[in-house]
MIKE-805914 format. One record per residue (C-alpha): x, y, z; residue in one letter. Coordinates in Angstrom, 3 decimals. Layout:
X / Y / Z / a
...
//
This chain:
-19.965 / 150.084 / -19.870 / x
-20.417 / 147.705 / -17.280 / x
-22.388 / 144.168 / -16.824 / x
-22.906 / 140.842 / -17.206 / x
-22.288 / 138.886 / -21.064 / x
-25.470 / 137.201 / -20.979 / x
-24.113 / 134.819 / -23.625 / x
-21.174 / 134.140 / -21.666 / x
-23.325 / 133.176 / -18.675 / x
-25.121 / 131.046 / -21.404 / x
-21.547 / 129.094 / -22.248 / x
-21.117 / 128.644 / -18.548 / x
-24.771 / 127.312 / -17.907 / x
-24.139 / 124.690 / -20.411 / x
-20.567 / 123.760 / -19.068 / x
-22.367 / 122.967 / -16.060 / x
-25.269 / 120.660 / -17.393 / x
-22.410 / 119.182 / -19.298 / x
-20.477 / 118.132 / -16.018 / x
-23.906 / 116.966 / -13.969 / x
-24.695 / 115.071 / -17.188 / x
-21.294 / 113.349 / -17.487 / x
-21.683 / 112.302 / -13.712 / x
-25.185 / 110.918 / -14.371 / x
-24.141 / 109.096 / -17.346 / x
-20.569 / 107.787 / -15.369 / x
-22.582 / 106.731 / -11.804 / x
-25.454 / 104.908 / -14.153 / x
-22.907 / 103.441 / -16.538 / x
-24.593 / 104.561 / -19.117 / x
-21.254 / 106.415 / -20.152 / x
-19.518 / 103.164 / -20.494 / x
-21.722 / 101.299 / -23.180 / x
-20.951 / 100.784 / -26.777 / x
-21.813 / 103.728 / -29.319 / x
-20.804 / 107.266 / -29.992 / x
-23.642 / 108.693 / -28.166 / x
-21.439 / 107.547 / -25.282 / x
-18.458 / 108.260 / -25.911 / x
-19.579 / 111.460 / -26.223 / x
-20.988 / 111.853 / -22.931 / x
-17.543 / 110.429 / -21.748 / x
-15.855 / 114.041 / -23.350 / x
-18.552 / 116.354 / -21.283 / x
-15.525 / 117.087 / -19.124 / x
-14.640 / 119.585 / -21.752 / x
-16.589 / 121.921 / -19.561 / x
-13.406 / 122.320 / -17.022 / x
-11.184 / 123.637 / -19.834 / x
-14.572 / 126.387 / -20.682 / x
-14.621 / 127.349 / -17.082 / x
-10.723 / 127.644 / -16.574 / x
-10.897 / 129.531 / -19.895 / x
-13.562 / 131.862 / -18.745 / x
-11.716 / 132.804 / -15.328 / x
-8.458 / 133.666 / -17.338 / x
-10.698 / 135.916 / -20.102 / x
-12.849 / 137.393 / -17.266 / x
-10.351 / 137.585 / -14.735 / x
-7.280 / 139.139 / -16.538 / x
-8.908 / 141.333 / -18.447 / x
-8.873 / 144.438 / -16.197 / x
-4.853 / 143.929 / -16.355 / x
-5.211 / 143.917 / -20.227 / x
-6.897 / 147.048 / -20.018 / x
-4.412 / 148.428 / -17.760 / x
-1.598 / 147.781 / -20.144 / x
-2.663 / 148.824 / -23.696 / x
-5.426 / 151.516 / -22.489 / x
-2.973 / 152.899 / -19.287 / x
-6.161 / 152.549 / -16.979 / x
-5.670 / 151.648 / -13.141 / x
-4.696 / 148.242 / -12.614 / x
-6.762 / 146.056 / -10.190 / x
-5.424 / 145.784 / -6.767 / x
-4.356 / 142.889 / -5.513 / x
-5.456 / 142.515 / -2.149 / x
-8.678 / 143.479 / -3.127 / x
-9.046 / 141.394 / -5.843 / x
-7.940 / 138.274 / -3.950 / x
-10.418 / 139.207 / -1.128 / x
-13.194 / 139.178 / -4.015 / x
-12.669 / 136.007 / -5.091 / x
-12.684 / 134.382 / -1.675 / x
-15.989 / 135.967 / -1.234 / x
-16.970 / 134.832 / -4.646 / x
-15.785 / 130.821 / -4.293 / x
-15.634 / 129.853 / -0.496 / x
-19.204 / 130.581 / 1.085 / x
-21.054 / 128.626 / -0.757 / x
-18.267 / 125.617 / -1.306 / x
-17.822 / 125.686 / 2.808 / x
-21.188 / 124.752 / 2.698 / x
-21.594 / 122.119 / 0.866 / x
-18.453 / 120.427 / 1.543 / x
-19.135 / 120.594 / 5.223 / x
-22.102 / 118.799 / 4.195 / x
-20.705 / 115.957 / 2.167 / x
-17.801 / 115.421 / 4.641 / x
-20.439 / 115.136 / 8.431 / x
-22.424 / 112.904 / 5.826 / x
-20.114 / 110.281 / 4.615 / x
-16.264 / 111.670 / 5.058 / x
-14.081 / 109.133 / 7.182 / x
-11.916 / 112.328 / 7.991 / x
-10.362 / 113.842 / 11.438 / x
-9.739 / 117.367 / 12.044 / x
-6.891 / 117.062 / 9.820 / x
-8.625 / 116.068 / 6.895 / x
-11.734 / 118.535 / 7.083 / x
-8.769 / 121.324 / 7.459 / x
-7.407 / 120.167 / 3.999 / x
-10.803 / 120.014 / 2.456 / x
-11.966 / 123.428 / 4.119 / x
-8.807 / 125.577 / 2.910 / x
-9.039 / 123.670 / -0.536 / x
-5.354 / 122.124 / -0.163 / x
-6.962 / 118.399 / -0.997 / x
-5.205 / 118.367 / -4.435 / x
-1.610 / 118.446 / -2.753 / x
-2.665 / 115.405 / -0.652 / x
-3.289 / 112.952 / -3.796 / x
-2.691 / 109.816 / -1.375 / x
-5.743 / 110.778 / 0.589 / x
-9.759 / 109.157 / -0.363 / x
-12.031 / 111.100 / -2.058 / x
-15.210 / 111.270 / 0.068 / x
-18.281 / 110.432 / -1.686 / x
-20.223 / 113.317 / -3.205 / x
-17.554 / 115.179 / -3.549 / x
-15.692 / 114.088 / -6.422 / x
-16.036 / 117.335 / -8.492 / x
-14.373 / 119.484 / -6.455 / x
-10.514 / 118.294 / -8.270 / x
-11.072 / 121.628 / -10.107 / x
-11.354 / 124.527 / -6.840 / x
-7.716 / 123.720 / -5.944 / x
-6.663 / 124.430 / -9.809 / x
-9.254 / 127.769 / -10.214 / x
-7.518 / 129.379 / -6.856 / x
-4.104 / 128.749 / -7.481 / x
-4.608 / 130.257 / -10.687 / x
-6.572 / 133.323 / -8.780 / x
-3.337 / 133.394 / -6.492 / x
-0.913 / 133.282 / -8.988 / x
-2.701 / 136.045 / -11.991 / x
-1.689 / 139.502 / -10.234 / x
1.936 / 138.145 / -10.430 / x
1.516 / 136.978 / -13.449 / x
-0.192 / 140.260 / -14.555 / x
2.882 / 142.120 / -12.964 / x
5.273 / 139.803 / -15.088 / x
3.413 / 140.488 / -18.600 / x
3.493 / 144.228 / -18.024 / x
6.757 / 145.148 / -17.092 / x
7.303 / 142.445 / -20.065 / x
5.227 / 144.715 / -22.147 / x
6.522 / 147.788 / -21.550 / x
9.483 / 147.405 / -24.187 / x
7.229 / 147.283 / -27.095 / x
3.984 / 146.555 / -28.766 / x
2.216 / 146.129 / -25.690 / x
-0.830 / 143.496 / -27.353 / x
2.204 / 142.088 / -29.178 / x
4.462 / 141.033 / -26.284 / x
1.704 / 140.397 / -23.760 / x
0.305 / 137.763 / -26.409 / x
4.081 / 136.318 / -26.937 / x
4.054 / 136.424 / -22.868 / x
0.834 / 134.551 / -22.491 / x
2.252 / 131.877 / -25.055 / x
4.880 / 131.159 / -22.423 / x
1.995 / 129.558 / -20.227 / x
0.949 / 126.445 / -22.530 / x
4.789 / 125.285 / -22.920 / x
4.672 / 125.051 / -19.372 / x
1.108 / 122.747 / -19.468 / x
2.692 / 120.623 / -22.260 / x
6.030 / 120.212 / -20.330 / x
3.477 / 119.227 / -17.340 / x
1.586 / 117.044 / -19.169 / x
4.563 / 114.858 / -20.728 / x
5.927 / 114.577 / -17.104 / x
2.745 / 113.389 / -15.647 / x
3.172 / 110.347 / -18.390 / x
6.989 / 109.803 / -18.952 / x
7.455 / 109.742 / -15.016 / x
4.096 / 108.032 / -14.577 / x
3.296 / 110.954 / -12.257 / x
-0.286 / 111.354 / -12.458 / x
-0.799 / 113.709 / -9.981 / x
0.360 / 116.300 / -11.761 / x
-3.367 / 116.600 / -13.382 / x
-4.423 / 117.583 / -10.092 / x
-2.130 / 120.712 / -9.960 / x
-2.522 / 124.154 / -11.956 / x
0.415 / 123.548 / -14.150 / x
-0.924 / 120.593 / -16.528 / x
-3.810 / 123.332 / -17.047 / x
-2.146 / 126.682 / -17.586 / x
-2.702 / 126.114 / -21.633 / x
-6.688 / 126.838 / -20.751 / x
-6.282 / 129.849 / -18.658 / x
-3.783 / 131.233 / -21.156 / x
-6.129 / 130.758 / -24.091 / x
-8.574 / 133.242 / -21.815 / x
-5.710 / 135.455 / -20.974 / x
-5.024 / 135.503 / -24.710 / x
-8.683 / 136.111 / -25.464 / x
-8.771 / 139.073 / -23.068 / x
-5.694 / 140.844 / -24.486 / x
-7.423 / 140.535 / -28.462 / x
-11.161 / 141.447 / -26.787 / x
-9.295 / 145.329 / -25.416 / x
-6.456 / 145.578 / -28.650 / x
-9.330 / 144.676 / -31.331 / x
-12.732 / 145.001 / -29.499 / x
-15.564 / 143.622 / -31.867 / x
-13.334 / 141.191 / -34.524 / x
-15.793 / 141.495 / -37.928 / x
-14.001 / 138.486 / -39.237 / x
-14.919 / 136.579 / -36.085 / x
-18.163 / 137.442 / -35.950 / x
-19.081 / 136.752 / -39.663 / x
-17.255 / 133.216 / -39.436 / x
-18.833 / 132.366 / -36.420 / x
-21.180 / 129.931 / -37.504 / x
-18.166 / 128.008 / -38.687 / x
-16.171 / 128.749 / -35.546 / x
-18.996 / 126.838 / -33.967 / x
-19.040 / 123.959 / -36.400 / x
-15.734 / 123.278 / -36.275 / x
-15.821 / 123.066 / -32.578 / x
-18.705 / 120.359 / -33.145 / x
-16.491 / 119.060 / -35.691 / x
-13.564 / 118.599 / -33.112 / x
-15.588 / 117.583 / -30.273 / x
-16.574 / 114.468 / -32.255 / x
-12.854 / 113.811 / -33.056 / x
-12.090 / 114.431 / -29.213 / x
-15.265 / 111.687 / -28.228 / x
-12.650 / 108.643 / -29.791 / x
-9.909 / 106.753 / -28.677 / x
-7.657 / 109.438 / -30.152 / x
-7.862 / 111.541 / -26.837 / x
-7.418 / 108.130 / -24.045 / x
-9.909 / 105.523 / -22.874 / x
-13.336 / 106.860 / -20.907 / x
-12.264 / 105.065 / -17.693 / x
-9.888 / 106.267 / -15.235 / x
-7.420 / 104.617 / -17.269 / x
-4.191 / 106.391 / -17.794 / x
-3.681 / 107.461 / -21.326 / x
-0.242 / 107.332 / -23.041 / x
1.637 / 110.332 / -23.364 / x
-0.178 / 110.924 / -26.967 / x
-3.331 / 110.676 / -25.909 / x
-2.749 / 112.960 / -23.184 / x
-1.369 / 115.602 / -25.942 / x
-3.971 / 115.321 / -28.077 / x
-7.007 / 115.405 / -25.647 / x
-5.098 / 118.384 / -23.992 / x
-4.919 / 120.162 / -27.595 / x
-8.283 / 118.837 / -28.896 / x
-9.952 / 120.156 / -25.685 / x
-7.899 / 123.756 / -25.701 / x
-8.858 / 124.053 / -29.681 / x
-12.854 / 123.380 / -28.207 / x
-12.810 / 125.608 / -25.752 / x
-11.615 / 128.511 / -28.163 / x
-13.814 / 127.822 / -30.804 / x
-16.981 / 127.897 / -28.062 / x
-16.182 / 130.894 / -26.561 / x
-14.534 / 133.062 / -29.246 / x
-16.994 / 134.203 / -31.397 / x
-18.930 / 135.302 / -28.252 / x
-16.104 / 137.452 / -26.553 / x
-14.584 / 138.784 / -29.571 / x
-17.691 / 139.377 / -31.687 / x
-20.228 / 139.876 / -29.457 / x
-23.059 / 141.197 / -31.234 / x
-26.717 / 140.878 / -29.190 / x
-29.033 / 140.746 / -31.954 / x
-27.266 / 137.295 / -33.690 / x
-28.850 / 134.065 / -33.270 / x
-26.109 / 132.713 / -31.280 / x
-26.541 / 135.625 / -28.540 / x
-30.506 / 135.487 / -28.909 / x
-30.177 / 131.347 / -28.500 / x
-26.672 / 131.561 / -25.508 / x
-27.967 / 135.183 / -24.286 / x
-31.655 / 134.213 / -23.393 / x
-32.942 / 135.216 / -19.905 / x
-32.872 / 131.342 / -19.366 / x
-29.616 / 130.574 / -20.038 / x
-27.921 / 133.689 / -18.853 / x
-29.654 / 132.781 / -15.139 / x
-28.689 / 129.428 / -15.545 / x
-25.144 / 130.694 / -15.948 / x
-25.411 / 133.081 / -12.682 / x
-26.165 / 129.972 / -10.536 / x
-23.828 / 127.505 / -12.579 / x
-21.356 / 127.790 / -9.636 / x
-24.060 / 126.194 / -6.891 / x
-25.577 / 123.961 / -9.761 / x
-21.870 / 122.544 / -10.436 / x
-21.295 / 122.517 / -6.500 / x
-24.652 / 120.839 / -5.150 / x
-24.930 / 117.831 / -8.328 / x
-22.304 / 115.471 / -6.779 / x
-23.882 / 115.382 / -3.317 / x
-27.016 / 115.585 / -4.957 / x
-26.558 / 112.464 / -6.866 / x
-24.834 / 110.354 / -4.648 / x
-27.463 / 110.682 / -2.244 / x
-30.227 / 109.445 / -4.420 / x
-28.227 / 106.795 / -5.378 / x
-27.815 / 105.290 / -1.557 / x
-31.052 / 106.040 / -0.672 / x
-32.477 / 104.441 / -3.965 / x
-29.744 / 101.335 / -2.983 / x
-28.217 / 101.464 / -6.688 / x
-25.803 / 99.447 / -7.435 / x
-22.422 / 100.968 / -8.501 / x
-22.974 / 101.663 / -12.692 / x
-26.565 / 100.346 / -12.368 / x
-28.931 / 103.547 / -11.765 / x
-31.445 / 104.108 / -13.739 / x
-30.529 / 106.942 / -16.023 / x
-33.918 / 108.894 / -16.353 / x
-34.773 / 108.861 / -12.606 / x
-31.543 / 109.900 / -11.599 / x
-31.077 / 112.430 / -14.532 / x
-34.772 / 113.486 / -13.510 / x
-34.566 / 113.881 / -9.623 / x
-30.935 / 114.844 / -9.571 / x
-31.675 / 117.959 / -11.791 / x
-34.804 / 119.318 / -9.952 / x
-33.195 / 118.885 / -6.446 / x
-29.667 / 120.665 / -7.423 / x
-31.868 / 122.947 / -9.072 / x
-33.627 / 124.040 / -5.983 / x
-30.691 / 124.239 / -4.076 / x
-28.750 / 126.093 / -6.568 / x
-31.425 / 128.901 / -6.458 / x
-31.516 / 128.884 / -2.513 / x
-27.452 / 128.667 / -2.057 / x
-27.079 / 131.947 / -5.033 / x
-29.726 / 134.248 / -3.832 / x
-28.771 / 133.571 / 0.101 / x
-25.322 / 132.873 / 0.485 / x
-23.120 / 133.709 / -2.720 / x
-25.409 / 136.625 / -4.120 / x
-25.102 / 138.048 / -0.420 / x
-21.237 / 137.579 / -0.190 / x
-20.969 / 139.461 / -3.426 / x
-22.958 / 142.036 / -1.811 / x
-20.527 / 142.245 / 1.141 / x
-16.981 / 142.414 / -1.429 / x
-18.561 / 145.367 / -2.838 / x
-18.714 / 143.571 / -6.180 / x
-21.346 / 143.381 / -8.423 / x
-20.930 / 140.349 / -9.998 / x
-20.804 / 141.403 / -13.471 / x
-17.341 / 141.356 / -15.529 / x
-17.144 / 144.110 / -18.114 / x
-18.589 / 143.579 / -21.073 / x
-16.091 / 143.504 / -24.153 / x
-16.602 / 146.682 / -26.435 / x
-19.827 / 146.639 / -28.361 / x
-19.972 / 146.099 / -32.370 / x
-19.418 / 149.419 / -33.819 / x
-22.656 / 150.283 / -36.427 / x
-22.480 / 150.331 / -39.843 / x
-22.967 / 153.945 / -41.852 / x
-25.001 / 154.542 / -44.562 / x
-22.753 / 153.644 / -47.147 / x
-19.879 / 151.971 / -45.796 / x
-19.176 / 150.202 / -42.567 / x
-16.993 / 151.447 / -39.831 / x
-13.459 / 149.792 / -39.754 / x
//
């Protein structure tokens, strides 16, 4: 069966109102006052990890398929060719935008920013408005680099249990993020965070996720712990909104902090998505709340939402003449939202709904395999 995980598209609408809110609260300094409430907002940036997870669940489960069900594998050239239909359209756009409106750049520097190469030039300013974009660099490498991966974890595969030895591949990925990680500290190398290494352990997690959601399908022992699942993700958020996981300024954190925000964040991130991609079931409250026509549209523009709020707000904020950390919270929160909003709608239906159009794609991952129904008298195993 094919189409869209409504509730999925639910997790990724509110990874994006988590980012626009943590940019609201960080450009009116209300992220920087005294209180948990803040510190809080100051961890919203757990929605990268959720999207990075997403792509490596979404993305790399055809391969899956391919290797414990012997179906056709995706083709590469094709797939690549999708997915710079699906991200570069729409970013061209608004990036062009932010860079004739406030980018000191030649045509050296729009090059960089246009092919999406600005993480490998750390040295270089960050034009205003478009201080979100750190993440585009990371999401295509990682597109690049997942049909050689795929290749890797099935000849890998082929020598045994195939979900065995594609899981103990995959767990090859977050040594490499740790190893990244302690680097980027001991050698005070911090940008290292910009590159797709220090974030492999989130993409694996997906990967992972994708290999358990073809061997196992619908997990009953997910799906009836769920609510916990959930809880405990609350429950870990909280512990990731202290000084346990590094300061809320651009401060560096030591190499612990680093290791525990990284771990706190990946543990997040699991517990969020799992009991939706490995116990999907429609009719529970957390589909009916995630999976609601709302949401699930929400989720299908989430991409221009999380592309358009950065301009978005630092345009109000110049015109308004804010001081730096001194907006006022519910106007920006307010205006910001409707205008991305509007634009979010426009940009999806006319430029990346019609570029999906032209790839021949419809948009809409396969959906994991449904909850089998109970019998009578006992349930199916």
């Amino acid at each position: 069966m094919k189409g869209r995980d409504a509730a999925l598209d639910g997790i990724r609408a509110i990874a994006a109102l988590g980012v626009w809110l943590l940019h609201v609260g960080s450009n009116t300094g209300v992220m920087y006052r005294e209180g948990m409430l803040p510190w809080m907002m100051s961890r919203l940036g757990i929605a990268v990890p959720i999207f990075f997870l997403l792509s490596g669940l979404l993305l790399y489960r055809p391969w899956a398929r391919a290797v414990i069900e012997d179906t056709p594998r995706p083709r590469p050239v094709r797939y690549l060719w999708r997915r710079v239909l699906r991200v570069m359209p729409v970013y061209w756009l608004v990036t062009a935008l932010a860079l004739w409106a406030w980018s000191p750049f030649d045509w050296t520097g729009w090059l960089k920013w246009m092919l999406l190469a600005q993480n490998f030039f750390p040295g270089d300013p960050v034009p205003d408005g478009l201080y979100q974009m750190w993440t585009l660099p990371i999401e295509m490498s990682f597109y690049v680099l997942l049909p050689i991966l795929a290749w890797l974890l099935h000849r890998f595969a082929r020598g045994g249990n195939r979900p065995v030895r594609l899981l103990l591949g995959i767990a090859v990925l977050p040594v490499i993020s740790v190893a990244a990680v302690t680097a980027a500290r001991l050698f005070e190398l911090p940008q290292l965070a910009l590159l797709l290494p220090y974030h492999l352990v989130y993409f694996a997690c997906g990967m992972a996720m994708a290999v358990l959601s073809v061997w196992i399908g619908h997990s009953r022992v997910i799906d009836s712990l769920a609510p916990q699942l959930l809880v405990l993700a609350g429950l870990l958020y909280a512990l990731l909104s202290t000084g346990l996981a590094g300061p809320r300024t651009l401060t560096l954190p030591t190499l612990s902090q680093s290791l525990w925000r990284t771990s706190l964040e990946a543990a997040v991130a699991v517990l969020l998505v799992a009991p939706f991609a490995l116990a999907s079931r429609p009719g529970s409250l957390r589909n009916r709340v995630l999976g609601n026509p709302v949401s699930a549209y929400l989720g299908r523009i989430s991409y221009s939402f999380f592309l358009w709020h950065a301009p978005v707000i630092t345009l109000q904020l110049k015109l308004t003449g804010a001081q730096p950390f001194q907006g006022d919270f519910a106007s920006v929160a307010v205006v910001s939202f409707v205008i991305t909003m509007l634009l979010s709608v426009g940009s999806y239906h006319l430029i990346e709904a019609s570029a999906l159009k032209l790839s021949g794609h419809r948009s809409a991952p396969a959906l994991p395999p449904a909850a089998p129904a109970p019998l009578p008298a006992a349930p199916a195993p």
